[in-house]
Structure formats: C-alpha cells, structure tokens
gemmi code that builds the backbone of each chain (N, CA, C; Angstrom):
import gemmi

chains = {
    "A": [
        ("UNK", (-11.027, -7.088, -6.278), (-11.082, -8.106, -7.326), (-12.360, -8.935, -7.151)),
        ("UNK", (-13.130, -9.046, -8.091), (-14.540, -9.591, -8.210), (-14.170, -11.072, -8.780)),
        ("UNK", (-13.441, -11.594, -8.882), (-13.216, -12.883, -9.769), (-13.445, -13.914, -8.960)),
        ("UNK", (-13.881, -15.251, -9.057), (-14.266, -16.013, -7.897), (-13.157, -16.929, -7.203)),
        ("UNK", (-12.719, -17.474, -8.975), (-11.844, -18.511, -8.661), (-10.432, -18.149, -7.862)),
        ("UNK", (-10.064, -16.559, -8.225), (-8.963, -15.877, -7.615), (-9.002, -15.992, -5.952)),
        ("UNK", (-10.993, -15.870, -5.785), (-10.722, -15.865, -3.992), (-11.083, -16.503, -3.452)),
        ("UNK", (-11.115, -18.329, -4.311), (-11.154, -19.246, -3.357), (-9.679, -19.843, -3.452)),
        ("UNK", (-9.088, -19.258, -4.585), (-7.667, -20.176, -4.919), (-6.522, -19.473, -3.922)),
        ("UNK", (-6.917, -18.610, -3.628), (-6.077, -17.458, -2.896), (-6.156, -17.582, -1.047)),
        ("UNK", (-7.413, -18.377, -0.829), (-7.286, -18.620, 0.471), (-6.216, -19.737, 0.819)),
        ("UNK", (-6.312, -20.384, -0.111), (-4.512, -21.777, -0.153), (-3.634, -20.881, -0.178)),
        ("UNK", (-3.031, -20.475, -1.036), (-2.271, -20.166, -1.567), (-1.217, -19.220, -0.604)),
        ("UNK", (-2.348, -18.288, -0.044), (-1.810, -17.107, 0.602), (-1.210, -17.617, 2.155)),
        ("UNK", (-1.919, -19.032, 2.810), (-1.510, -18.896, 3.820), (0.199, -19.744, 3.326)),
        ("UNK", (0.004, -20.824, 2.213), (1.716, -21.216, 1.853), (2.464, -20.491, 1.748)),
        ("UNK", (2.493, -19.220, 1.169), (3.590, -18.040, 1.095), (3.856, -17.478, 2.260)),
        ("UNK", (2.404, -17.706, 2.833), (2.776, -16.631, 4.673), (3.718, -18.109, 5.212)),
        ("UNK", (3.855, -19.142, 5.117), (4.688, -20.367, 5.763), (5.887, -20.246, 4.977)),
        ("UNK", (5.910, -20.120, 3.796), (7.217, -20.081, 3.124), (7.817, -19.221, 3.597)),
        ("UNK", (7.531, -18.046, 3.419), (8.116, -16.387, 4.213), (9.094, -16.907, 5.383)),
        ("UNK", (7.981, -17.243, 6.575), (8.230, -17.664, 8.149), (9.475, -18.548, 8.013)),
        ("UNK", (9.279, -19.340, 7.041), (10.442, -20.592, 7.005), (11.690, -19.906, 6.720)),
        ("UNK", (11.700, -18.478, 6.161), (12.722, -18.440, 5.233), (13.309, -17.116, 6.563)),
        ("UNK", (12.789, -17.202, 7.202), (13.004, -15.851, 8.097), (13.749, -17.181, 9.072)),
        ("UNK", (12.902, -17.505, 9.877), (13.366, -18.141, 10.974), (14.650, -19.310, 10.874)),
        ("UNK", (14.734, -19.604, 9.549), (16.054, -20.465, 8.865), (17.369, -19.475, 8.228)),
        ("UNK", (16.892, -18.249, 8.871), (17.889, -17.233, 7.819), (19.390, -17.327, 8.569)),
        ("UNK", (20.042, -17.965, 9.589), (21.235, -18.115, 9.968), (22.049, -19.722, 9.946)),
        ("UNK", (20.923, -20.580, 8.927), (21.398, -22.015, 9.091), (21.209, -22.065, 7.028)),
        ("UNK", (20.249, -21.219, 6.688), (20.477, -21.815, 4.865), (20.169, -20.132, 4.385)),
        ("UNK", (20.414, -20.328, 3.176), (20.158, -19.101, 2.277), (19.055, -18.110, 2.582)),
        ("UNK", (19.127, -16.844, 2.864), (17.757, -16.107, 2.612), (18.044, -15.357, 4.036)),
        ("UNK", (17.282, -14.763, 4.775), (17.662, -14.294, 6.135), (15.941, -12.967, 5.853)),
        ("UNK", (16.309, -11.981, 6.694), (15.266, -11.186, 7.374), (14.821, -10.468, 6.171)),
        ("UNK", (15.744, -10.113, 5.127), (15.222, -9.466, 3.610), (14.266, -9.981, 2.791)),
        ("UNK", (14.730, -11.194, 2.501), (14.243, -12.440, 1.591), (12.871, -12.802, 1.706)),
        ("UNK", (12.845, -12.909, 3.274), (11.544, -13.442, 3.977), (10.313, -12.580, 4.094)),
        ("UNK", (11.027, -11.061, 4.785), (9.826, -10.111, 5.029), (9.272, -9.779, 3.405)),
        ("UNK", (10.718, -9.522, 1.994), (9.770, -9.565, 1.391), (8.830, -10.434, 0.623)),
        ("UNK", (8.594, -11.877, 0.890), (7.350, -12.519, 0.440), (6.693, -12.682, 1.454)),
        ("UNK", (6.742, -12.221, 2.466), (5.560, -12.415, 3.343), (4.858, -10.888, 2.728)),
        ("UNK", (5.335, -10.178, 2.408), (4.555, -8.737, 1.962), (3.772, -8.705, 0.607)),
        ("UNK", (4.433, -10.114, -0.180), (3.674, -10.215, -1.538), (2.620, -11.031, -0.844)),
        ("UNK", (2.594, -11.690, -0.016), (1.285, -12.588, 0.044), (0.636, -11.291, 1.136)),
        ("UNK", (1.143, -10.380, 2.140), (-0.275, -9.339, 2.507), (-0.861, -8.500, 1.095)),
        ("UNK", (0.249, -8.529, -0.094), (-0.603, -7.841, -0.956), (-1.399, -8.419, -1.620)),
        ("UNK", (-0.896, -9.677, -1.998), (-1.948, -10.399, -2.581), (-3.135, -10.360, -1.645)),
        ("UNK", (-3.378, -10.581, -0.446), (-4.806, -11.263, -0.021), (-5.168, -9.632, 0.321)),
        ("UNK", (-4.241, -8.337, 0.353), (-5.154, -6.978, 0.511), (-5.662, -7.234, -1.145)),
        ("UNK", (-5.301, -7.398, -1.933), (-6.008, -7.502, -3.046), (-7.001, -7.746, -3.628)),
        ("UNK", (-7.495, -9.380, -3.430), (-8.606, -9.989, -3.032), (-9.568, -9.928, -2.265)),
        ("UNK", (-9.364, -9.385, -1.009), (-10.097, -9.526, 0.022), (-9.789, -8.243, 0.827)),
        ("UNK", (-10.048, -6.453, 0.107), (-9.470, -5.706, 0.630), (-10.401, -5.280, 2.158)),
        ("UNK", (-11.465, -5.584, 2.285), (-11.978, -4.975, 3.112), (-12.125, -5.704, 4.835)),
        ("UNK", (-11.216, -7.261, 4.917), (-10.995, -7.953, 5.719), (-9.232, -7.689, 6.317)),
        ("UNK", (-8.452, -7.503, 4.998), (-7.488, -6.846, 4.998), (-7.391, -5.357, 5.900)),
        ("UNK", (-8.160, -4.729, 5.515), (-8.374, -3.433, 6.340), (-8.721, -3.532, 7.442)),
        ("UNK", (-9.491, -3.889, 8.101), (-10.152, -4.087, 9.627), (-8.916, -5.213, 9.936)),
        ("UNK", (-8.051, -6.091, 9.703), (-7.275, -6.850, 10.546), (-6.195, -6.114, 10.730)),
        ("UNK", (-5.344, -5.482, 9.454), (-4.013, -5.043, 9.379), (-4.317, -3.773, 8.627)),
        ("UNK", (-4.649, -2.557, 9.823), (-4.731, -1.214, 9.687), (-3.197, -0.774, 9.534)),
        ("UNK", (-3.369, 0.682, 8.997), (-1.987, 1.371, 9.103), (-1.409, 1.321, 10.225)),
        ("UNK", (-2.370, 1.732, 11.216), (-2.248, 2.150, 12.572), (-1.236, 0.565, 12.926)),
        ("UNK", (-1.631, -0.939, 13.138), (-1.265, -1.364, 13.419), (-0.155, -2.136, 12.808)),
        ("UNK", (0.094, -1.943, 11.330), (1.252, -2.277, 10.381), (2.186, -1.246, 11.145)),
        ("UNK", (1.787, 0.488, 10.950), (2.639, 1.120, 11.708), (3.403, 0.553, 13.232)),
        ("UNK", (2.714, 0.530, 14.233), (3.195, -0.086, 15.093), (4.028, -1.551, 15.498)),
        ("UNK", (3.944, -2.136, 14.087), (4.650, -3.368, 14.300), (5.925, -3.247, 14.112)),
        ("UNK", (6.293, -2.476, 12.605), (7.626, -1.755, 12.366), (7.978, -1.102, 13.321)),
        ("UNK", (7.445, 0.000, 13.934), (8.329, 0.600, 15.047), (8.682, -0.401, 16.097)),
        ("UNK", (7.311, -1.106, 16.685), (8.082, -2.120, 18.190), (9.592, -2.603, 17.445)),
        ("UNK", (9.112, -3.084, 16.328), (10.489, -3.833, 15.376), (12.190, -3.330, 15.193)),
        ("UNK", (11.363, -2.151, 15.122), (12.975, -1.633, 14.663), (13.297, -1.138, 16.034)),
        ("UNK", (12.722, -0.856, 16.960), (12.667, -0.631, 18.560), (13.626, -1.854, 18.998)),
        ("UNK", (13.097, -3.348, 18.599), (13.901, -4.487, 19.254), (15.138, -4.426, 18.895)),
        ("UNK", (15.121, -4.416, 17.403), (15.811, -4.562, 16.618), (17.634, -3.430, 17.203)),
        ("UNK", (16.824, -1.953, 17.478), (17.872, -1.106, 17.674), (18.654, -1.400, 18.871)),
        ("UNK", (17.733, -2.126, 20.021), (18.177, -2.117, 21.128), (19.197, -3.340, 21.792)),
        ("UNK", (18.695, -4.366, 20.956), (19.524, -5.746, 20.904), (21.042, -5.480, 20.403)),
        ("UNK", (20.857, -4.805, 19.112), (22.215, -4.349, 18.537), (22.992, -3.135, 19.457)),
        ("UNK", (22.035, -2.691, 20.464), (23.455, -1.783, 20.648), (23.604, -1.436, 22.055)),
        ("UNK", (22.607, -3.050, 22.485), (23.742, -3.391, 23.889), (24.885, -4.349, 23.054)),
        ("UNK", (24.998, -5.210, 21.695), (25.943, -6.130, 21.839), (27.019, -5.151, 21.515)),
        ("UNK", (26.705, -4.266, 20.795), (27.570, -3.243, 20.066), (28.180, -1.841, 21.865)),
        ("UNK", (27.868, -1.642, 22.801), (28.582, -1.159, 23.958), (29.014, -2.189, 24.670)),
        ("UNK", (28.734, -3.481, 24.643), (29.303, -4.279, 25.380), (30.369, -4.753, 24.422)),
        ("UNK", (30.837, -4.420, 23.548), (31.733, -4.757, 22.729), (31.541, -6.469, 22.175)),
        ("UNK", (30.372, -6.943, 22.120), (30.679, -8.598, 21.581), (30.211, -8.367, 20.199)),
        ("UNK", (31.135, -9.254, 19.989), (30.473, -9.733, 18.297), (29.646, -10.891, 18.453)),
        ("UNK", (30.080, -11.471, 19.223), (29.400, -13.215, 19.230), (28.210, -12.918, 20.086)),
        ("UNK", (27.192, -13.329, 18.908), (25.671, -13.511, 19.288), (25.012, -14.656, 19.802)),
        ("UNK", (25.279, -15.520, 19.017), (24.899, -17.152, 19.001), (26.054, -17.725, 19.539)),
        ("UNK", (26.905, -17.532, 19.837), (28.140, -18.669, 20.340), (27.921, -19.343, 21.698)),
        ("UNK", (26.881, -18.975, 22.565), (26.812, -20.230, 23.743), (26.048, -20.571, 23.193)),
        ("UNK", (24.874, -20.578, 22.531), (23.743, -21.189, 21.969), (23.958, -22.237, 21.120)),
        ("UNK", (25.129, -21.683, 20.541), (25.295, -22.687, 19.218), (26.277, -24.014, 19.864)),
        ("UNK", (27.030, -24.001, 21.158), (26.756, -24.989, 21.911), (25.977, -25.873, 22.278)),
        ("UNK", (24.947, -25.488, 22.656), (23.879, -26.218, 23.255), (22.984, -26.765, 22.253)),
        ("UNK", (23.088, -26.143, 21.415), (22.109, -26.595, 19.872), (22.716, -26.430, 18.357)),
        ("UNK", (23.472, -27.262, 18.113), (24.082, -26.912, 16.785), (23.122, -27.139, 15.918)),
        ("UNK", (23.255, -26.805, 15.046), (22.708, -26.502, 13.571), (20.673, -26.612, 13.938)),
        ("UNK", (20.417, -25.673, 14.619), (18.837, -25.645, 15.067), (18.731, -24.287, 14.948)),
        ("UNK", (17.298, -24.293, 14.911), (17.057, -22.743, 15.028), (17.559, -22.035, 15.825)),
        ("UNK", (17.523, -22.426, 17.198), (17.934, -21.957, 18.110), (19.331, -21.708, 18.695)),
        ("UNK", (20.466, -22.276, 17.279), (21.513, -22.151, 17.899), (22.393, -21.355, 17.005)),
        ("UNK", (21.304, -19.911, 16.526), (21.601, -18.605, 16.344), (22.075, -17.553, 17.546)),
        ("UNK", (20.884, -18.052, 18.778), (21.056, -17.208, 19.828), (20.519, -15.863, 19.294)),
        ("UNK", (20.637, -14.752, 19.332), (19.781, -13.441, 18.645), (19.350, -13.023, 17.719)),
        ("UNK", (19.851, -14.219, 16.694), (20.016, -13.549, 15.450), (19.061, -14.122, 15.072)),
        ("UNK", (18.059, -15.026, 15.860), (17.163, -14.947, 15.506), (16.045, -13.910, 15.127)),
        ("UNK", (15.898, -13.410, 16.607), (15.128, -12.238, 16.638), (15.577, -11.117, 15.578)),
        ("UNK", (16.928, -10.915, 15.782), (17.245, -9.892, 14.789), (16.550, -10.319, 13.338)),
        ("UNK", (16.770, -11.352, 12.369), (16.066, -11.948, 11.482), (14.563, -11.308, 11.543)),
        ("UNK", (13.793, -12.097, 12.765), (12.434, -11.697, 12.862), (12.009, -10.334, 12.412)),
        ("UNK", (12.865, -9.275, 13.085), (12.639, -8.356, 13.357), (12.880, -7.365, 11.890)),
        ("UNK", (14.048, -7.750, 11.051), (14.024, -7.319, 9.908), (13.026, -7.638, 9.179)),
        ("UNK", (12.422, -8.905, 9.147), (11.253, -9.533, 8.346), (10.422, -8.605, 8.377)),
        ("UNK", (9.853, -8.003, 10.211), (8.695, -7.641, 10.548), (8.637, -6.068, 9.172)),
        ("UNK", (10.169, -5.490, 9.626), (10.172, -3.995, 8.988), (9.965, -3.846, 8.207)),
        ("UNK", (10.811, -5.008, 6.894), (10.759, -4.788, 5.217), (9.027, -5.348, 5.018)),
        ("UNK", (8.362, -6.361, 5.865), (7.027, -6.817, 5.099), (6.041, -5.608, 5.800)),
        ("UNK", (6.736, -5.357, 6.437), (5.489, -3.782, 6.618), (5.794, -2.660, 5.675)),
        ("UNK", (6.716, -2.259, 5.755), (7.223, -1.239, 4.882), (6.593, -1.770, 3.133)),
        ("UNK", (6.538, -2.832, 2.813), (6.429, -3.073, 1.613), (5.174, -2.872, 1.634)),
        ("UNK", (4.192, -3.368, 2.217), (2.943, -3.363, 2.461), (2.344, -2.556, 2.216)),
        ("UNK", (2.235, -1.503, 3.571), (2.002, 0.053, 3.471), (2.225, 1.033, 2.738)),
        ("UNK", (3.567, 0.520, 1.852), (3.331, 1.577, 0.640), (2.724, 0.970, -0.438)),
        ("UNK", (2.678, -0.010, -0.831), (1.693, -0.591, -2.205), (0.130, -0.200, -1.768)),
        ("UNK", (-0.066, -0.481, -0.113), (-1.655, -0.548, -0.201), (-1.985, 1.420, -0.223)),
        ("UNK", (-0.938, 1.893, -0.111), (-1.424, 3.212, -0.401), (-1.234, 3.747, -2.097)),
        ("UNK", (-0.530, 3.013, -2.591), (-0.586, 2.916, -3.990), (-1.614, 2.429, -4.901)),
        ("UNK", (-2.030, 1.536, -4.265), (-3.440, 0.846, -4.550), (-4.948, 1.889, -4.416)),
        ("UNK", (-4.539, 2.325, -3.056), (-5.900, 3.359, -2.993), (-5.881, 4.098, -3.738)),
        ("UNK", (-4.923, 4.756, -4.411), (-4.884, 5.578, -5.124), (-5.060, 5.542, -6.724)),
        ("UNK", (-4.841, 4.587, -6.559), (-5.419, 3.775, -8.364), (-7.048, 3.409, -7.963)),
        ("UNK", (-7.190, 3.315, -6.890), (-9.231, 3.006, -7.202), (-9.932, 4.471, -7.404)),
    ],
    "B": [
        ("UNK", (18.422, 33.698, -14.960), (19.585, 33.107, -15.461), (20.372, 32.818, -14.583)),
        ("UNK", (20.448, 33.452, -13.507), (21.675, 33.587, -12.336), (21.643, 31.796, -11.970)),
        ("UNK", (20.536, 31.167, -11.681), (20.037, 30.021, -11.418), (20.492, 28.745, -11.928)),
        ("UNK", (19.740, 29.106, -13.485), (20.551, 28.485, -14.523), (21.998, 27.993, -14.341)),
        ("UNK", (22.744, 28.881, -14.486), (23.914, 29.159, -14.569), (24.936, 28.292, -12.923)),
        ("UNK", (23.978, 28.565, -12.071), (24.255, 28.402, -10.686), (24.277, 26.780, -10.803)),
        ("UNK", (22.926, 26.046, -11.338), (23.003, 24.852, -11.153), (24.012, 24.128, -11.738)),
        ("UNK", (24.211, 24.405, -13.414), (25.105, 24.023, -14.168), (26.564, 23.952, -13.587)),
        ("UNK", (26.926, 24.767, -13.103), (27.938, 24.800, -12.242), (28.024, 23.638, -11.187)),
        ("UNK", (27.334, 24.069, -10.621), (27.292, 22.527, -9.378), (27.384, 21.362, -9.685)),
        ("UNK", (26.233, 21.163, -10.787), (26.645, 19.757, -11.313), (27.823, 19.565, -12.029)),
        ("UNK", (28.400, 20.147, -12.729), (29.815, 20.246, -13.292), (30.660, 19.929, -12.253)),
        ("UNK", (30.505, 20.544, -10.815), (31.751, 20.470, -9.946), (31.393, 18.691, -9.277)),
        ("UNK", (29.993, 18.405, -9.512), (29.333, 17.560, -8.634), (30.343, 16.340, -9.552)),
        ("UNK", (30.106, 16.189, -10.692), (30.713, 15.292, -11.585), (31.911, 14.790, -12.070)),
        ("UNK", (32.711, 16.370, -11.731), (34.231, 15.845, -11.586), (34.683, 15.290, -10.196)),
        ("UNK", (33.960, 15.134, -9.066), (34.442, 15.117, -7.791), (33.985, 13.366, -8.283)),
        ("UNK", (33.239, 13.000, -8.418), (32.484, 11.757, -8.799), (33.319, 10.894, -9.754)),
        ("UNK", (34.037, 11.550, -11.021), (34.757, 11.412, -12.055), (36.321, 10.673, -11.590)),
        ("UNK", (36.763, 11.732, -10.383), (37.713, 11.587, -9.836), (37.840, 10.468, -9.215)),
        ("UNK", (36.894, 10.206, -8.301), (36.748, 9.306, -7.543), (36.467, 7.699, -8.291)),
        ("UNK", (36.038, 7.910, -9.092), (36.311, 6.704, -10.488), (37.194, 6.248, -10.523)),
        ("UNK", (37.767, 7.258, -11.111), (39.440, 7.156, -11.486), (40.245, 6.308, -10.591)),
        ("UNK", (40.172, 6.743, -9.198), (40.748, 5.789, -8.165), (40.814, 4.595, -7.631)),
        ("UNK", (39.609, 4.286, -8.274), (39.622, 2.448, -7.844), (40.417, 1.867, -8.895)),
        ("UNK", (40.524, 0.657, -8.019), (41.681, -0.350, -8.386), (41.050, -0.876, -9.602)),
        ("UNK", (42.058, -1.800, -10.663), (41.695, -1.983, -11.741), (40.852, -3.226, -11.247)),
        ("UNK", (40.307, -3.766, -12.679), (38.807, -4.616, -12.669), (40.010, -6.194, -12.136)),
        ("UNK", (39.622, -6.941, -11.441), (40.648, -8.212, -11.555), (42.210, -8.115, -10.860)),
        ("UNK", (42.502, -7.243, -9.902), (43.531, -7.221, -9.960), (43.858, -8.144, -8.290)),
        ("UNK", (45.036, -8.651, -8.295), (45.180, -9.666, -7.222), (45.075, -8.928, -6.127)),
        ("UNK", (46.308, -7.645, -6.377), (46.297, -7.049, -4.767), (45.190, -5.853, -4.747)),
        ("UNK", (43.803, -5.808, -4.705), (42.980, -4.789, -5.152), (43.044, -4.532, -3.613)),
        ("UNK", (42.697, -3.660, -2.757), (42.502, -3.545, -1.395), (40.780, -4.393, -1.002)),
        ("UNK", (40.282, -4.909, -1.775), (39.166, -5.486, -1.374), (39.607, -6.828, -0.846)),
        ("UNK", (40.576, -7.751, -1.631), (40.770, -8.597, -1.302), (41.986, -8.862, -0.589)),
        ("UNK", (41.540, -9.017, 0.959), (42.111, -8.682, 2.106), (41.940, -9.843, 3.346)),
        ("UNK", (42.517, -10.001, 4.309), (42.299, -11.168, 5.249), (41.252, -11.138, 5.726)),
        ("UNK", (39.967, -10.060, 5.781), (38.688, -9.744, 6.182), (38.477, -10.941, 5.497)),
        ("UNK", (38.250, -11.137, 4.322), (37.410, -12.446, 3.374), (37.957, -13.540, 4.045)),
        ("UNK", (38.880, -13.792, 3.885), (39.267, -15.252, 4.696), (39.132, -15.618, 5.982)),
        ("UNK", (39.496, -14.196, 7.061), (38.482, -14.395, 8.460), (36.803, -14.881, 8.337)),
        ("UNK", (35.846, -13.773, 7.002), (34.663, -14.050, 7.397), (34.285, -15.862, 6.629)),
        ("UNK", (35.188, -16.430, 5.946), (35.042, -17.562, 5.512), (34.991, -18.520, 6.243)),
        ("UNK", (36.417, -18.376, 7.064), (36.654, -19.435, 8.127), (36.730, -19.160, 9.604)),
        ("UNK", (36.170, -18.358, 9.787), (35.699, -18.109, 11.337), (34.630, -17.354, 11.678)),
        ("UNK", (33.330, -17.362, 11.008), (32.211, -16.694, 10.688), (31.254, -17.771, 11.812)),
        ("UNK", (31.475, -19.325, 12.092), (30.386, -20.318, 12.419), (31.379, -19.953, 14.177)),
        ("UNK", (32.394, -20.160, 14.267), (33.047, -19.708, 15.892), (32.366, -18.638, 16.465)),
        ("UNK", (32.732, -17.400, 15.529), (31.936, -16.404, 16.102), (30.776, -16.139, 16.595)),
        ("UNK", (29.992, -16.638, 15.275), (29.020, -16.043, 15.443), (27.991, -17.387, 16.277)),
        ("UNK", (28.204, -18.328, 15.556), (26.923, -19.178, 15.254), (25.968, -19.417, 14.401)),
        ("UNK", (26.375, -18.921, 13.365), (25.566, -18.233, 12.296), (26.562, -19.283, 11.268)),
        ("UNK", (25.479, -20.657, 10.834), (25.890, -21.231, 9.201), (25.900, -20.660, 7.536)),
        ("UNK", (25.246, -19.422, 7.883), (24.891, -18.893, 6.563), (25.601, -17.785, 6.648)),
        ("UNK", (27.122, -17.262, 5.966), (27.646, -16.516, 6.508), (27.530, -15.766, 5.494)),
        ("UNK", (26.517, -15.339, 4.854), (26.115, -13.858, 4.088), (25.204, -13.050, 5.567)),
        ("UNK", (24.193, -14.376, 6.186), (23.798, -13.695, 7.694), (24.318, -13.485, 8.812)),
        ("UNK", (25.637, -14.194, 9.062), (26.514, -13.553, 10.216), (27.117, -12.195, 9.409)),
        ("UNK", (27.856, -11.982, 8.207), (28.081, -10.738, 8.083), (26.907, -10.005, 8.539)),
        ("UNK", (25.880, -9.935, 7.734), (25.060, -8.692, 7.090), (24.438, -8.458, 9.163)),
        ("UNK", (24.049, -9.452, 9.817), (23.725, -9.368, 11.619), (24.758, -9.296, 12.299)),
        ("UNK", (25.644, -9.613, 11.907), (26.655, -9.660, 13.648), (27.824, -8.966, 12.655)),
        ("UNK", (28.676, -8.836, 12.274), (29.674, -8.249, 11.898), (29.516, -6.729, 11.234)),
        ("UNK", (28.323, -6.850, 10.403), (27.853, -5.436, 10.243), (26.586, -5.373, 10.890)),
        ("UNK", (26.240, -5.498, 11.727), (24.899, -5.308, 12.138), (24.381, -4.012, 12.346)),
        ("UNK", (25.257, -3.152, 12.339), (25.082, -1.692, 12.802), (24.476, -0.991, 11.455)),
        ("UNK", (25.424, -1.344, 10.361), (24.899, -1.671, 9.044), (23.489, -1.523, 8.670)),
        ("UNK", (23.192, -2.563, 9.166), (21.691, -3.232, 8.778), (20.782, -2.367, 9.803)),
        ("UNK", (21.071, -2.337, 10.884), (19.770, -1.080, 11.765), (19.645, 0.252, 11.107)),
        ("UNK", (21.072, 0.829, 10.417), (20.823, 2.175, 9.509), (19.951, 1.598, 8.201)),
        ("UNK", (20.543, 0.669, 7.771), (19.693, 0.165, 6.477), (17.874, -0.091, 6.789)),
        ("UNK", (17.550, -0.230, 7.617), (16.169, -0.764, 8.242), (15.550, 0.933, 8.420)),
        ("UNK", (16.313, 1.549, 8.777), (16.233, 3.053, 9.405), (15.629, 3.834, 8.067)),
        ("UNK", (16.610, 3.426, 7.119), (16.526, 4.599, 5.869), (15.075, 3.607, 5.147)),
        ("UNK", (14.522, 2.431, 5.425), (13.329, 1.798, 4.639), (12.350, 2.093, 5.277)),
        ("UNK", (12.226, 2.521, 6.974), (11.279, 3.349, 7.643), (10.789, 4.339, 7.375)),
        ("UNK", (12.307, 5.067, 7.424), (11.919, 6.397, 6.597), (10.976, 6.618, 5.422)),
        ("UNK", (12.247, 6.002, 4.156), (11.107, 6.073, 3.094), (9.588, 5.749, 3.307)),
        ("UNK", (9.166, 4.805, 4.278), (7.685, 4.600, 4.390), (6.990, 5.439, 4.987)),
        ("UNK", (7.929, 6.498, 6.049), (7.054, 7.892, 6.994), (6.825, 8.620, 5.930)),
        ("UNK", (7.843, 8.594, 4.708), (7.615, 9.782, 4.306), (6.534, 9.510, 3.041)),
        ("UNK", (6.599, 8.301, 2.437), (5.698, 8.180, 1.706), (4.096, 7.938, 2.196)),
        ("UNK", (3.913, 8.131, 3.452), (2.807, 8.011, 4.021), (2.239, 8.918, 4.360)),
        ("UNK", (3.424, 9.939, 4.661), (3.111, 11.554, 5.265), (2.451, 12.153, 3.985)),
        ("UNK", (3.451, 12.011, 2.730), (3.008, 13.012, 1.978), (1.644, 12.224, 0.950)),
        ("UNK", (1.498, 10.649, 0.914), (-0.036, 10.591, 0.308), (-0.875, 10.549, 0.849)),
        ("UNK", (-0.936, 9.702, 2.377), (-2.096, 9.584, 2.989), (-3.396, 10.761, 2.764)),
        ("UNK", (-4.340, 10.253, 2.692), (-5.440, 11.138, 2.820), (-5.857, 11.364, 4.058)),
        ("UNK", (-6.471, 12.039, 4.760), (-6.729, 11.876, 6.039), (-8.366, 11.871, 5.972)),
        ("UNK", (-8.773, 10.590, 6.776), (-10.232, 9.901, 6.775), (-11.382, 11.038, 6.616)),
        ("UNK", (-12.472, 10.369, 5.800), (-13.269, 11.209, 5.188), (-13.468, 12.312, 4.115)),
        ("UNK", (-12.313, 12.342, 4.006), (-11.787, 13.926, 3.311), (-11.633, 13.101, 1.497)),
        ("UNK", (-12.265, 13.905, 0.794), (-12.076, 13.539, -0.330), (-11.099, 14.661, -1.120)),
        ("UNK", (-11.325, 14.544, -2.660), (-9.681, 15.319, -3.415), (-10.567, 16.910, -3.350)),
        ("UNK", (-11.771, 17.187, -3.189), (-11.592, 18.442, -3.251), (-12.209, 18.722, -2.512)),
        ("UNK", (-12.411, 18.345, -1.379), (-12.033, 19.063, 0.116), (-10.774, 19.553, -0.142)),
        ("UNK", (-9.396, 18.710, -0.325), (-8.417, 18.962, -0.010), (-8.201, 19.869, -0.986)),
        ("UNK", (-8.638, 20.393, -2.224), (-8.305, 21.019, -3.092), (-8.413, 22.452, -3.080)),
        ("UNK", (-10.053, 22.795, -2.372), (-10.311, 23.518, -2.113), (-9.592, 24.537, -0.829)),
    ],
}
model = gemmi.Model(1)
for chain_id, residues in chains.items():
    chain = gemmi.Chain(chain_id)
    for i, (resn, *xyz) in enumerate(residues, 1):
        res = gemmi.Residue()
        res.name, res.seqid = resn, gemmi.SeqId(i, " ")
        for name, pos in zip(("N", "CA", "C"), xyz):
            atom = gemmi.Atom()
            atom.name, atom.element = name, gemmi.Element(name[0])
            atom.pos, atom.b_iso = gemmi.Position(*pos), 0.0
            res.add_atom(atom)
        chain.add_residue(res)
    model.add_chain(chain)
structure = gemmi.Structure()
structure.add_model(model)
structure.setup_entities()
C-alpha cells in the first residue's frame, strides 16, 4: 500500500489493537472473550501492518518463525492439558484463585492456556491471509 | 457410468443416514429435551469453585472441555499445514519454473 496517510495512521492504530488483543487474551477467565476472541484481533492488526508495511513485516515475522510459535504453542498448550487430564484434576485455578481473587492471576493455568490459544488462532490467521495476499500481487 | 451411478448411490445412502438422524432430536423447546440436564446448573453454579475461572463460557470451553479445545486448536493447525503445503511457493522459483 503506497498511501501515506494509511502508514502514518496505522503506526497508532496497530499497536492499540495489538493492546486490545493482549487485554482480551490475558482477561479471558475474569470478563468476556478468552484465547479465540483475542488471537483473532491480534491477527487483524498483523494483517493490517503486513499490509502497509509488507517488507518490515517479512524480515520480523517470517513463516519460519510464525510457524514455530504455533507449534511451541500448541506444544504448551498439549502438554499442560494432559498432565491435568492423567492426573485426573479439573481444577486449574483453584489454589490460585485463593491467593488472588478476581486478578489475572487467579486463573492459575488458564492463563497460559488462554495465551497459548491466542498464540495458535493469530498465527494460523496470519499465515494463511499473508499467503493469500502473495498470491493476489 | 459405473461411477456415476456409484456416487449417486452413496450420497442417497449418505442422506438418509443424516435424514434419520434429524428425525431424532428432541422437539424445538421442549422442557425435558436431554440437553437440559444438571450439567447446566453444575456449570452455572459451581464453575468459579472449580475452576477459578469468572467467565464461565472460559472455564467450560479450558477446564471442563479442555480436551475439546486442544483437538479444536489441532484441526486449525492443520488447516494451516495444509494450506501452506499445498500454496507455498518455494523461494526463488517463479509460476513457470514450476510449470514447466
């Protein structure tokens, strides 16, 4: 995109959606929204700024390393769930949520789990638009 | 024709099995539907004990189905191996290199 005002208005813009996203991920076990919600607008704002600014986009957040974030991700993701799942607990957050009621932190895993969905769906979304994209230039 | 004939079939059998299975759910509204069951009222009022989790669309969808959600994460991977496998270009290579 050659337009000017798009890529100075877009340097605001893009990092509020990357904060909105984060907010909406890391708040996903105390208000509305959780690891879906979040990863996908954090993936509209990597498309937006691959948009604008594709060739800074490329050298920061390669396939190679979008790839690898999803896998560590779904790596955490698999492994957290299925020690709680052989150790038979359901309760994730329940000493936590002792020690810290209504805080981020008094999810106890579900944080990470959150995180970790975020990481998958805003990569996954990513990587296939920006290969959709190449393919329209 | 054999083909023809072969598919038509399948989907015919594919549609009554589907048809059937229609048929079987409970009517639209009904009190005792098997959906509405003490599961809902456990995950209502004992979703914040359990889990710790205030937002209890996210203690279901993480801790009660969580197993759920790692297949669900699984099958959005997928779709991305595979949509990557089959467009990616591989560097340098233009459409008729590959064409050729």
């Amino acid at each position: 995109m050659k337009s000017l005002i798009l890529k100075e208005v877009n340097r605001f813009t893009v990092i509020l959606i990357y904060m909105f996203g984060i907010y909406i991920i890391l708040h996903g076990h105390l208000s509305p929204g959780g690891g879906f919600a979040g990863g996908t607008i954090i993936s509209a704002g990597l498309i937006l700024y691959h948009m604008v600014y594709p060739e800074r986009s490329n050298r920061v957040l390669s396939d190679d390393t979008v790839m690898k974030a999803i896998c560590g991700a779904l790596l955490v993701y698999g492994s957290i769930k299925s020690y709680h799942i052989l150790h038979g607990i359901l309760v994730t957050g329940h000493h936590a949520k002792e020690m810290a009621p209504y805080s981020i932190a008094g999810g106890g895993t579900l944080l990470i789990l959150n995180t970790c969905v975020g990481i998958i769906v805003a990569g996954t979304f990513f990587s296939v638009t920006k290969l959709f994209l190449k393919g329209d230039q | 024709m054999f083909r023809v004939a072969s598919s038509v079939i399948l989907t015919l059998i594919l549609i009554m099995v589907l048809l059937t299975g229609v048929t079987e759910l409970p009517q639209f509204g009904l009190a005792d539907a098997p959906p509405h069951n003490e599961v809902m009222e456990k995950y209502n009022s004992e979703s914040v004990e359990d889990t710790g989790s205030y937002n209890v669309v996210s203690a279901i969808v993480l801790d009660y189905r969580g197993f759920d959600t790692l297949i669900e994460a699984t099958v959005l991977f997928c779709a991305a191996i595979i949509i990557i496998v089959s467009l990616k270009k591989p560097e340098g290579e233009s459409d008729e290199e590959l064409n050729t």
